[in-house]
Biopython code that builds the backbone (N, CA, C, O; Angstrom):
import numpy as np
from Bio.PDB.StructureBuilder import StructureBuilder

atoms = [
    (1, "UNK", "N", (0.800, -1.190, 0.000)),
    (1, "UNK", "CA", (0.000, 0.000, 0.000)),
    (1, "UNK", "C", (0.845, 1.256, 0.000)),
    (1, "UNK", "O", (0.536, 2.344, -0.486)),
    (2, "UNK", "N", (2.135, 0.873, 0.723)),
    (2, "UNK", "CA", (2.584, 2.152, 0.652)),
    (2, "UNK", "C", (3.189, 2.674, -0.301)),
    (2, "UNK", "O", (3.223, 3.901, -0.383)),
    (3, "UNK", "N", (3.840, 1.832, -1.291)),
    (3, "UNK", "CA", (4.055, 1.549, -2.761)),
    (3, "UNK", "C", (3.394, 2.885, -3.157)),
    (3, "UNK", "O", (3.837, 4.032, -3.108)),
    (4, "UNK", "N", (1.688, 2.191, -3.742)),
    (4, "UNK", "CA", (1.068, 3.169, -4.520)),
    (4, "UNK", "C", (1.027, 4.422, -4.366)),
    (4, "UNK", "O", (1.069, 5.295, -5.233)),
    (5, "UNK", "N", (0.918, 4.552, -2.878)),
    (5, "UNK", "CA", (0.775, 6.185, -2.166)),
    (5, "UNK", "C", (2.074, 6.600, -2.444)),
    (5, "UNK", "O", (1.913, 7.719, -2.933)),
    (6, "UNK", "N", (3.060, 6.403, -2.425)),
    (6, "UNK", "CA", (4.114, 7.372, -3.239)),
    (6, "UNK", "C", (4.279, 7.559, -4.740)),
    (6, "UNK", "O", (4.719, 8.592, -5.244)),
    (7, "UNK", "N", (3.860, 6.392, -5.469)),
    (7, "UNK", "CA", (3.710, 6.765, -7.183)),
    (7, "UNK", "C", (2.241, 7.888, -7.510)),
    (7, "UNK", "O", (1.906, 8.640, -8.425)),
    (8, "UNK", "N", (1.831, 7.583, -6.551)),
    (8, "UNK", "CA", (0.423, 8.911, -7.263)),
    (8, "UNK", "C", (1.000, 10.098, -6.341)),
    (8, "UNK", "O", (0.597, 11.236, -6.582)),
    (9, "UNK", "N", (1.949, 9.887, -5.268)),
    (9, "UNK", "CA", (2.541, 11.356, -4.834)),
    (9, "UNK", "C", (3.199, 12.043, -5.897)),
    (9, "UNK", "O", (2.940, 13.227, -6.115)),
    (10, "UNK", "N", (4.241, 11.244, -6.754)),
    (10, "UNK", "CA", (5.128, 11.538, -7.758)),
    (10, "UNK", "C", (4.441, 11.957, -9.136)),
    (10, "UNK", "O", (4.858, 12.744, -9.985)),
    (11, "UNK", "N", (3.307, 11.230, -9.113)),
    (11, "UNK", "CA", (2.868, 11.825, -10.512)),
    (11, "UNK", "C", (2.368, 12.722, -9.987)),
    (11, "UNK", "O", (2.643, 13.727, -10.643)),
    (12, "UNK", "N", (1.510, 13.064, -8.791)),
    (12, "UNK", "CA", (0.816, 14.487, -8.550)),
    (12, "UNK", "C", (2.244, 15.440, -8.499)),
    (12, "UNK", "O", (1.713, 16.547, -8.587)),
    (13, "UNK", "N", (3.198, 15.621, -8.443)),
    (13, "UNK", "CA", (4.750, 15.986, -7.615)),
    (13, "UNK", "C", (4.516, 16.894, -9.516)),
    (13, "UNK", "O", (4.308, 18.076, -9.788)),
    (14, "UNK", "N", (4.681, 15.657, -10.440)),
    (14, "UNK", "CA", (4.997, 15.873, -11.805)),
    (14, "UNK", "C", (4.006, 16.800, -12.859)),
    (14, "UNK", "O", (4.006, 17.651, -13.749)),
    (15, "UNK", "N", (3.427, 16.185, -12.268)),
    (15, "UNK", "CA", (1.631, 17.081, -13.009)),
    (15, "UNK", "C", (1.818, 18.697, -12.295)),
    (15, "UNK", "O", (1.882, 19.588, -13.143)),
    (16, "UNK", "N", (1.906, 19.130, -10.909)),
    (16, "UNK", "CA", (2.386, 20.183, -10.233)),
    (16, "UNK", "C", (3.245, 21.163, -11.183)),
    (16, "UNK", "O", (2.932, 22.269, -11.623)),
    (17, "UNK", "N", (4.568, 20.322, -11.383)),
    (17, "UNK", "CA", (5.472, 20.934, -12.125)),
    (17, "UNK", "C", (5.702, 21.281, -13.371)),
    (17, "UNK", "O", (6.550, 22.009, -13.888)),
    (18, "UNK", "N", (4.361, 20.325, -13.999)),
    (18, "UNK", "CA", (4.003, 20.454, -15.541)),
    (18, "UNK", "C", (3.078, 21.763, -15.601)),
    (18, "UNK", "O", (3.005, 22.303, -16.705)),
    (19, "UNK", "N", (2.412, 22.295, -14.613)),
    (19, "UNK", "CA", (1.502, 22.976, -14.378)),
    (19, "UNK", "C", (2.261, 24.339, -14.339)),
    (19, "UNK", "O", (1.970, 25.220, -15.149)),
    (20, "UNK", "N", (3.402, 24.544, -13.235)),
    (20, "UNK", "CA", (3.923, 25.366, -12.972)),
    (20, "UNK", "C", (4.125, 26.118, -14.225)),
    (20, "UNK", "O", (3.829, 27.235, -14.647)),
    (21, "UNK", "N", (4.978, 24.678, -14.819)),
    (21, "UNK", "CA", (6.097, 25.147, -16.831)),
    (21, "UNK", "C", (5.274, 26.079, -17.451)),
    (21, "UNK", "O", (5.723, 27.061, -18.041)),
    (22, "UNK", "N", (3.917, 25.784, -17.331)),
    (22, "UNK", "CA", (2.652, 26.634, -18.151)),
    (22, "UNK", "C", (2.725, 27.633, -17.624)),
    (22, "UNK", "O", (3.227, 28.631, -18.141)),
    (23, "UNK", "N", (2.258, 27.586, -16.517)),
    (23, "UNK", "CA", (1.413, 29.080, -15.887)),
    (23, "UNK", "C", (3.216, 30.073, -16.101)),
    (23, "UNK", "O", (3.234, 31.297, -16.235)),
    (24, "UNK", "N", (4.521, 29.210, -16.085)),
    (24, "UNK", "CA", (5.312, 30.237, -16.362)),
    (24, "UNK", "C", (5.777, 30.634, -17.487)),
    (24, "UNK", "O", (6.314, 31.734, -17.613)),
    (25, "UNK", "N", (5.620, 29.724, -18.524)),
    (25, "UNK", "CA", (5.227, 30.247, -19.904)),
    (25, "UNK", "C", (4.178, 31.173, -20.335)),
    (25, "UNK", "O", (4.380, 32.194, -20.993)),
    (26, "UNK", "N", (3.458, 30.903, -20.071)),
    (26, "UNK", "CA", (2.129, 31.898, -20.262)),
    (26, "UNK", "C", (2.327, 33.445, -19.667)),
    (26, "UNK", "O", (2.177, 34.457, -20.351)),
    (27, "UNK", "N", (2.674, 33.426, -18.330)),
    (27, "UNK", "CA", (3.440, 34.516, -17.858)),
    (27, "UNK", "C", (4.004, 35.393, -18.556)),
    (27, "UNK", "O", (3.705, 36.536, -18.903)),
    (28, "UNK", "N", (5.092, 34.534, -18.765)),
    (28, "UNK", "CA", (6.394, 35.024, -20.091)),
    (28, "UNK", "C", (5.865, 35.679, -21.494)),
    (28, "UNK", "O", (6.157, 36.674, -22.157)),
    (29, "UNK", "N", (5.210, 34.917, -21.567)),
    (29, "UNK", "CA", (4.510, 35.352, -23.108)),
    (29, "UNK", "C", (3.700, 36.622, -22.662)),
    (29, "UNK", "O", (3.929, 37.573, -23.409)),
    (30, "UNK", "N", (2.862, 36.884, -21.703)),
    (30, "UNK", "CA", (2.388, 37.929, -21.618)),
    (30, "UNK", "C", (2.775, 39.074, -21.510)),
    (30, "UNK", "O", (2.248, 40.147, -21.804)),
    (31, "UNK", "N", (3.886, 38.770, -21.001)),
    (31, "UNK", "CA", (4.927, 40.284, -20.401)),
    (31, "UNK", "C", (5.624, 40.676, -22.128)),
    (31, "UNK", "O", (5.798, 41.835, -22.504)),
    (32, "UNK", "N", (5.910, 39.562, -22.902)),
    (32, "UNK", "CA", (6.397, 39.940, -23.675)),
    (32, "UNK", "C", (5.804, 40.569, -24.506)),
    (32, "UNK", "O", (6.468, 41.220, -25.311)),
    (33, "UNK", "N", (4.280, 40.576, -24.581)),
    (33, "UNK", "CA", (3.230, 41.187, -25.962)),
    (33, "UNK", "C", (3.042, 42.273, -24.654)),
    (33, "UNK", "O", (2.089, 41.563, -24.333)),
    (34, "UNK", "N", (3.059, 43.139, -23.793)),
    (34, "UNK", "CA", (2.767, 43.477, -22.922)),
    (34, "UNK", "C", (3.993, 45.138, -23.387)),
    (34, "UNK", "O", (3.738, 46.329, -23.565)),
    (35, "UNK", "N", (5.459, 44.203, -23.422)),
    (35, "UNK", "CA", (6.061, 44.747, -23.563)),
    (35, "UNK", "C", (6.113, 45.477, -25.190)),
    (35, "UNK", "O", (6.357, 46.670, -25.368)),
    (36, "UNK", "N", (5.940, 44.872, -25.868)),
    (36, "UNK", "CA", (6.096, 45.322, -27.167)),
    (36, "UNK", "C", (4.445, 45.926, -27.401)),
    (36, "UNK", "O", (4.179, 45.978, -28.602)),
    (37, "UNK", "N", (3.823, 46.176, -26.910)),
    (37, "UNK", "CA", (2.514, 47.143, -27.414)),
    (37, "UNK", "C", (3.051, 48.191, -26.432)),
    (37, "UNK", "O", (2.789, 49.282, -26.939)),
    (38, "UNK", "N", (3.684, 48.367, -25.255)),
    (38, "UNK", "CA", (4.418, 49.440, -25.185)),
    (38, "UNK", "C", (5.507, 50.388, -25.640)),
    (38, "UNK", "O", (5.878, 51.545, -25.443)),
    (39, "UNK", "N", (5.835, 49.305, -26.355)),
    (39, "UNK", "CA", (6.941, 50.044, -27.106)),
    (39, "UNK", "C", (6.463, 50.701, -28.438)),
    (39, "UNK", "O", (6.987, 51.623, -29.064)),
    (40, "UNK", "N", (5.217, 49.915, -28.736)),
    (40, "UNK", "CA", (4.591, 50.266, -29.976)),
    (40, "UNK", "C", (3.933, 51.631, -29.850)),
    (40, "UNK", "O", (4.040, 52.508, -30.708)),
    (41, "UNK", "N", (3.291, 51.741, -28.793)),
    (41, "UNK", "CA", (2.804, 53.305, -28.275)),
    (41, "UNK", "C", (3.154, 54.400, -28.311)),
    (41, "UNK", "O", (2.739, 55.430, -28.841)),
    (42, "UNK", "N", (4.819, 53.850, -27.068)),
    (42, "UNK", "CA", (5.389, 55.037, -27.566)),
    (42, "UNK", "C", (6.194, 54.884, -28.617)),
    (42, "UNK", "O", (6.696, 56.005, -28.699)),
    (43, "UNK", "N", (6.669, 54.218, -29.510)),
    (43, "UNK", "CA", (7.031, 54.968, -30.849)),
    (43, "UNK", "C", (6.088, 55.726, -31.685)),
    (43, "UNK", "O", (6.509, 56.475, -32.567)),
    (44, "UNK", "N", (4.700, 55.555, -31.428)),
    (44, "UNK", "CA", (3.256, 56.089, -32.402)),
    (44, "UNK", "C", (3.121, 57.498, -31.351)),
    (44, "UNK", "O", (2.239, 58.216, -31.822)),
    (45, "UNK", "N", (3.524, 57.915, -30.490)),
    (45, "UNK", "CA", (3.602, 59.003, -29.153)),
    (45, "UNK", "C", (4.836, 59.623, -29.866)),
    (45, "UNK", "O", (4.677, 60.717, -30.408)),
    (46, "UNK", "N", (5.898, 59.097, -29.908)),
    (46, "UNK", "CA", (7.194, 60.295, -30.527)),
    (46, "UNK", "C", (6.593, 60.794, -32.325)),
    (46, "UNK", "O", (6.489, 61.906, -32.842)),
    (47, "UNK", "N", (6.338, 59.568, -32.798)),
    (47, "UNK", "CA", (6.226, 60.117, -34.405)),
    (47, "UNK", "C", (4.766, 61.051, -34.141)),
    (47, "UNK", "O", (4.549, 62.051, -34.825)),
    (48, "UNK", "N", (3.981, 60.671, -33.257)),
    (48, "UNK", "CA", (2.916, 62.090, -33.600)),
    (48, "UNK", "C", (3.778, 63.458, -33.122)),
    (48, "UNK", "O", (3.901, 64.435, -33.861)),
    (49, "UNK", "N", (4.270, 63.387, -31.970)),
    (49, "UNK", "CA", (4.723, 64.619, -31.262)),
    (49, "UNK", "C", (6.214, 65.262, -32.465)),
    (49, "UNK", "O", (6.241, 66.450, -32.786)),
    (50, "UNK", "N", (7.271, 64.293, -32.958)),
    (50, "UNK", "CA", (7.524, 65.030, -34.289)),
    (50, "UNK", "C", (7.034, 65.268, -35.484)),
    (50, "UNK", "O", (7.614, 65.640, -36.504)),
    (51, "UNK", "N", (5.646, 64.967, -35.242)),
    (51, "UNK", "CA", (5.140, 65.727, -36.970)),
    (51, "UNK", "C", (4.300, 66.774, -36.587)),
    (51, "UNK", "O", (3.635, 67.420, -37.397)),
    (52, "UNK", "N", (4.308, 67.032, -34.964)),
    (52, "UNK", "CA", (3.311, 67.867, -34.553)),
    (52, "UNK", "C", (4.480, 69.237, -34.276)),
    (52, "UNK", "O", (4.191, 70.432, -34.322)),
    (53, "UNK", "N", (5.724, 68.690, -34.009)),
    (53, "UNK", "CA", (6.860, 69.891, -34.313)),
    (53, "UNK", "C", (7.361, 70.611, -35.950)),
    (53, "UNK", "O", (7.969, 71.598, -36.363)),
    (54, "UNK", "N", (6.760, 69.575, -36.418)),
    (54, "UNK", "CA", (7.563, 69.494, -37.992)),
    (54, "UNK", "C", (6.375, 70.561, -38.249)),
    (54, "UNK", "O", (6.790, 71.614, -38.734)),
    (55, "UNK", "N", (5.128, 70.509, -38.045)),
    (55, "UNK", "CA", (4.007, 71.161, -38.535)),
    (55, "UNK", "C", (4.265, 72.820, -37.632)),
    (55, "UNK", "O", (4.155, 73.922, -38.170)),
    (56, "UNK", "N", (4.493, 72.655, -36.694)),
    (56, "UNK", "CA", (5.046, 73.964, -35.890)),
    (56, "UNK", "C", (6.228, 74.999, -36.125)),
    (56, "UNK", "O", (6.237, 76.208, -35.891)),
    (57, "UNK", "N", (7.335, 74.094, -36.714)),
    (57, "UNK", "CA", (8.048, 74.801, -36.942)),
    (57, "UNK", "C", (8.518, 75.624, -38.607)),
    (57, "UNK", "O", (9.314, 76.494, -38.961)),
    (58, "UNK", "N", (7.453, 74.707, -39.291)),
    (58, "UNK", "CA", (7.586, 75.440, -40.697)),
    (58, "UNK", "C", (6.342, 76.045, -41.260)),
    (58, "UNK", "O", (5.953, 75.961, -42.425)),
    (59, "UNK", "N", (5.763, 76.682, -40.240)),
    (59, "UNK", "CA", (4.668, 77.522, -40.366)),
    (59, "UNK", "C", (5.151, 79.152, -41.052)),
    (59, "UNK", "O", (4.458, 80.046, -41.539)),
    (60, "UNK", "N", (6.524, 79.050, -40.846)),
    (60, "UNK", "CA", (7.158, 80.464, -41.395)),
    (60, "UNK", "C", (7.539, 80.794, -43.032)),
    (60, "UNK", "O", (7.695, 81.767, -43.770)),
    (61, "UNK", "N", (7.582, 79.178, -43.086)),
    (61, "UNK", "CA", (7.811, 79.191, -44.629)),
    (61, "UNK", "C", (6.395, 79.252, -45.509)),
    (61, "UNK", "O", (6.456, 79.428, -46.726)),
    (62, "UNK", "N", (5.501, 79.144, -45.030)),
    (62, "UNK", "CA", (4.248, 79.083, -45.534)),
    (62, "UNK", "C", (3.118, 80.151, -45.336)),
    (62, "UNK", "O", (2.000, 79.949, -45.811)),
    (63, "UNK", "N", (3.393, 81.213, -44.680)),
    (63, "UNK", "CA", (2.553, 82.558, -43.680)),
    (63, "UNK", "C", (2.767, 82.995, -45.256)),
    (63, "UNK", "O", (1.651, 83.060, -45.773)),
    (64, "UNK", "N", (3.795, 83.315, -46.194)),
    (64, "UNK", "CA", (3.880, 84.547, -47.172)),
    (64, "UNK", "C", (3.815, 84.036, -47.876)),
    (64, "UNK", "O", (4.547, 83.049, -47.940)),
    (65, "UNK", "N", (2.952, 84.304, -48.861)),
    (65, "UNK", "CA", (2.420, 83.344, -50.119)),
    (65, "UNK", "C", (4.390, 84.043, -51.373)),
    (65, "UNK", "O", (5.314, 84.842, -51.221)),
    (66, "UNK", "N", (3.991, 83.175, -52.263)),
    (66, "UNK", "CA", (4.923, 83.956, -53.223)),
    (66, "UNK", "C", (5.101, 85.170, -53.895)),
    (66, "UNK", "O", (4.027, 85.699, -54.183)),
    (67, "UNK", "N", (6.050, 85.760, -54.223)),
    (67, "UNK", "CA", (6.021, 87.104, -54.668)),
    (67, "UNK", "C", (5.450, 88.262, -53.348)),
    (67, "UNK", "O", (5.193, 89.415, -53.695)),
    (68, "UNK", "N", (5.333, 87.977, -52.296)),
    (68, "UNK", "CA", (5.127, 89.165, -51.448)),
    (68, "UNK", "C", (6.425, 89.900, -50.724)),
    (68, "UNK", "O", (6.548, 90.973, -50.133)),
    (69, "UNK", "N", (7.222, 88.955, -51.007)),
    (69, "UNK", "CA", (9.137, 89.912, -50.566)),
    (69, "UNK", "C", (9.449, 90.031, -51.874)),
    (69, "UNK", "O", (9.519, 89.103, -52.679)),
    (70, "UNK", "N", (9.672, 91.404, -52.124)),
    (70, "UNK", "CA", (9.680, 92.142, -53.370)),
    (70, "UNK", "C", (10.929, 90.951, -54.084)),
    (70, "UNK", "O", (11.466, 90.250, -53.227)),
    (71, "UNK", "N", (11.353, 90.727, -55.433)),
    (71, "UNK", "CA", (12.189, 90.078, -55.789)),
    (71, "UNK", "C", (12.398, 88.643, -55.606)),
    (71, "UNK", "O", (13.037, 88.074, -56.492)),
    (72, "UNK", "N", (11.876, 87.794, -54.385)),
    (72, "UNK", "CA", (12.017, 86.555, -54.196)),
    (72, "UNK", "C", (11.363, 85.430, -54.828)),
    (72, "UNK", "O", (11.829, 84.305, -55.011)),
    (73, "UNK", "N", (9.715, 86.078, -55.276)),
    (73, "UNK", "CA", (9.183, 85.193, -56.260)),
    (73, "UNK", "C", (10.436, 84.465, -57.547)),
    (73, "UNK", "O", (11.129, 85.090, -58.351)),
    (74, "UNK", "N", (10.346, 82.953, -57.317)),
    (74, "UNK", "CA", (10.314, 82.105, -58.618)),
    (74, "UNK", "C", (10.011, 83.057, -59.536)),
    (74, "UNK", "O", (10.982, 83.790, -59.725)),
    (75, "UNK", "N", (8.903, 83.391, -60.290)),
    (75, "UNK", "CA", (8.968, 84.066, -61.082)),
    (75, "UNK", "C", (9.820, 84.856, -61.573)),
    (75, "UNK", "O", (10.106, 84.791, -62.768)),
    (76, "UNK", "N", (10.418, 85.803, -60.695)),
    (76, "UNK", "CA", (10.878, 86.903, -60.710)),
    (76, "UNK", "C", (12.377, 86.279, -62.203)),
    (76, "UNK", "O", (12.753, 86.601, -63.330)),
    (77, "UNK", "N", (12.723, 85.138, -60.987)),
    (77, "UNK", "CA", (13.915, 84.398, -61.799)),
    (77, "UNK", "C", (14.175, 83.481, -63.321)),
    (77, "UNK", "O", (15.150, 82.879, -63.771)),
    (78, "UNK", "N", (12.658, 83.746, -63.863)),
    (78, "UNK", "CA", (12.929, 83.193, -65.146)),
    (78, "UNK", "C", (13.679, 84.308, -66.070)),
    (78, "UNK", "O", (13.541, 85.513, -65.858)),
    (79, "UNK", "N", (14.399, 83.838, -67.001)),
    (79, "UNK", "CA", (15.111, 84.520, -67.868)),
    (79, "UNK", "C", (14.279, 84.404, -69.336)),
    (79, "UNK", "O", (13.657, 83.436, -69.772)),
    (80, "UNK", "N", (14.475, 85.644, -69.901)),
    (80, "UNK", "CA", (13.574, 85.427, -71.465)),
    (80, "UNK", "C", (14.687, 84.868, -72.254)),
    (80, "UNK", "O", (15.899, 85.083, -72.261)),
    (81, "UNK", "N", (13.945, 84.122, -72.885)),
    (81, "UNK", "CA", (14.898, 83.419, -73.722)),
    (81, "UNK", "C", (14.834, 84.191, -75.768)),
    (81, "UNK", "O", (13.699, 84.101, -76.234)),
    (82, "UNK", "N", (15.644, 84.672, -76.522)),
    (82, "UNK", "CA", (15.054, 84.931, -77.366)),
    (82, "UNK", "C", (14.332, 84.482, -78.684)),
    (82, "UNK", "O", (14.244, 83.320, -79.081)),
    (83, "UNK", "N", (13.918, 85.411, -79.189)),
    (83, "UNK", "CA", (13.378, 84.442, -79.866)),
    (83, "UNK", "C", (13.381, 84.003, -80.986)),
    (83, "UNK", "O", (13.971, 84.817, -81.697)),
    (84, "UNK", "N", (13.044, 83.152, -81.558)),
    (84, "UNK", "CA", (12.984, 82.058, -82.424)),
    (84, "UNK", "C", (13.264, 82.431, -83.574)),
    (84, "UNK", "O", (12.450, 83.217, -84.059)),
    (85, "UNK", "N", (14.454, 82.049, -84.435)),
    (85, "UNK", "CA", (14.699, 82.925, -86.407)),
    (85, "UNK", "C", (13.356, 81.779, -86.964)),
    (85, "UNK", "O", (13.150, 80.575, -86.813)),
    (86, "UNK", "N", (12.647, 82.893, -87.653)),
    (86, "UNK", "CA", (11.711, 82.154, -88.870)),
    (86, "UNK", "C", (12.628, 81.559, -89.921)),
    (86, "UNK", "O", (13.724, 82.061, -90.171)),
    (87, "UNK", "N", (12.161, 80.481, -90.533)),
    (87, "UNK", "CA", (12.939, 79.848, -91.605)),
    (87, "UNK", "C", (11.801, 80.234, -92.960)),
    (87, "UNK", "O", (10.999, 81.164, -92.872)),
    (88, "UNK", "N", (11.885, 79.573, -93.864)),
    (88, "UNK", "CA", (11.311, 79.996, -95.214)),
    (88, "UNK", "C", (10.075, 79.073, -94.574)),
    (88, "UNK", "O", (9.071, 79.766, -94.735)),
    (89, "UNK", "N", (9.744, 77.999, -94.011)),
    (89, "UNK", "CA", (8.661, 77.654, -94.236)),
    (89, "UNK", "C", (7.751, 78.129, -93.040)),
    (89, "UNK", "O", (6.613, 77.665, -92.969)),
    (90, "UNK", "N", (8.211, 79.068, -92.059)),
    (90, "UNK", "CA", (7.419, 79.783, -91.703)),
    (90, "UNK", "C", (6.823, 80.536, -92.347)),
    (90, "UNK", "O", (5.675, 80.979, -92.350)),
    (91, "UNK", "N", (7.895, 80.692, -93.040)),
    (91, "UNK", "CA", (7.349, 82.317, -93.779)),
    (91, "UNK", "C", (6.117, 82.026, -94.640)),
    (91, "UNK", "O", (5.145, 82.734, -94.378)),
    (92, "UNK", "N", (5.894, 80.686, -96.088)),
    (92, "UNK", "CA", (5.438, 79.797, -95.996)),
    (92, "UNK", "C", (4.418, 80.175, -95.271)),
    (92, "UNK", "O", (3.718, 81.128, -95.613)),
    (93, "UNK", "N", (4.231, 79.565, -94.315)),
    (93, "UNK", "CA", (3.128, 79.167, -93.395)),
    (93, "UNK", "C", (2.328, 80.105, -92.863)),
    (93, "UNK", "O", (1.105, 80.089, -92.726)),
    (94, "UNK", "N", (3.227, 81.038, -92.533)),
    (94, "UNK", "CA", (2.182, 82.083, -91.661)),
    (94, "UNK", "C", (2.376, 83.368, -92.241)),
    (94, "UNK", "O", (2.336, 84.441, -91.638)),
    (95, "UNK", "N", (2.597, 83.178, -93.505)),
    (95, "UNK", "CA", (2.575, 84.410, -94.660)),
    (95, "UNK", "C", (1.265, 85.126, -95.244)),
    (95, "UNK", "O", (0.350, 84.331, -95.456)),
    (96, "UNK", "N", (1.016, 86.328, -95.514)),
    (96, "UNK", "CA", (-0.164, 87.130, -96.017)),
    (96, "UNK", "C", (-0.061, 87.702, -96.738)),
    (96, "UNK", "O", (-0.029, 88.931, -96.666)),
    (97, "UNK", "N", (0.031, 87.042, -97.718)),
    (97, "UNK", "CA", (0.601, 87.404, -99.459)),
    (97, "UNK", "C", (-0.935, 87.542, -99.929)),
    (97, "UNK", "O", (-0.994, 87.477, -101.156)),
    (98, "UNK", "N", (-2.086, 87.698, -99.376)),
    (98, "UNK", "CA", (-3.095, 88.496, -100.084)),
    (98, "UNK", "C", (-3.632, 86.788, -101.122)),
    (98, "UNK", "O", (-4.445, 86.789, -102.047)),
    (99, "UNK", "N", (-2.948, 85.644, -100.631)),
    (99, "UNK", "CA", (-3.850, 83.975, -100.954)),
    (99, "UNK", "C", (-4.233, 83.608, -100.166)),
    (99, "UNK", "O", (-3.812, 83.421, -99.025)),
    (100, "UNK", "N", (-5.360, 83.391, -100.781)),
    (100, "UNK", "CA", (-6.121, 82.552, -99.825)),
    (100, "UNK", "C", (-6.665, 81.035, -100.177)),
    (100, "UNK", "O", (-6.857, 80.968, -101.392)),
    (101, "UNK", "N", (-6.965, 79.838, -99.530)),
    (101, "UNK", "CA", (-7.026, 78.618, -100.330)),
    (101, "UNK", "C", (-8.179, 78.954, -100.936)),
    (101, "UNK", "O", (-8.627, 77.825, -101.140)),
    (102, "UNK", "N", (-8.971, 79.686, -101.364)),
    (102, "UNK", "CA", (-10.149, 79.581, -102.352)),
    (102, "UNK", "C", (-9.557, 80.276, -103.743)),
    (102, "UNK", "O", (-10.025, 80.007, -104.850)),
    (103, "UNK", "N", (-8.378, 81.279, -103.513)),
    (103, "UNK", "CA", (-7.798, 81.983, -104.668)),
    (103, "UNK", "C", (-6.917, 80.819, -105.598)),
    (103, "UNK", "O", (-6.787, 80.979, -106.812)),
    (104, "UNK", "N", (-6.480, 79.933, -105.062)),
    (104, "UNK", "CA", (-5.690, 79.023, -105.772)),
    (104, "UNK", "C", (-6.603, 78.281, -106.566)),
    (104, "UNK", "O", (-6.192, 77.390, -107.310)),
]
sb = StructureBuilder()
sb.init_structure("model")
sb.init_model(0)
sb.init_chain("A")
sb.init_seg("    ")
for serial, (resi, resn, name, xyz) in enumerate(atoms, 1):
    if name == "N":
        sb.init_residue(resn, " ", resi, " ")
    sb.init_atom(name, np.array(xyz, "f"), 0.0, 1.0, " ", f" {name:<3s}", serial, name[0])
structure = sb.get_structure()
């Protein structure tokens, strides 16, 4: 009798410790998704708070539309380019020699 009463001590002993392995796995695993949705937060907490600086601090470049500081407009800086020699078949073409396609 006394036999048995120590093999069902040992398997209860084993089952205990199989129990433990879990509940400390499970543990583990929790802390770890626990940990990484915190970390996930605050990285989504810094990237709002720098686009909420980025939006703050270049509000200066955008207050004065273009061309209102005399000279700075883009515009201001295109160069004319000159222009274009007619060749004969312009001339040709966009000539007013007094024909017209019904005179031909």
């Amino acid at each position: 009798m006394n036999r048995s009463f120590r093999a069902q001590d040992s398997q209860m002993q084993m089952q205990a410790a199989v129990v433990k392995q879990r509940q400390q796995l499970r543990a583990t695993m929790m802390k770890e998704k626990e940990e990484e949705l915190a970390l996930f937060l605050e990285m989504k907490k810094r990237e709002k708070e720098q686009n909420n600086l980025l939006l703050f601090n270049n509000t200066e470049d955008f207050e004065a539309p273009f061309g209102s500081r005399h000279g700075n407009s883009p515009i201001f800086n295109i160069s004319s380019s000159t222009p274009a020699r007619k060749t004969g078949a312009d001339d040709f073409l966009n000539s007013e020699n007094d024909k017209h396609d019904y005179d031909w």
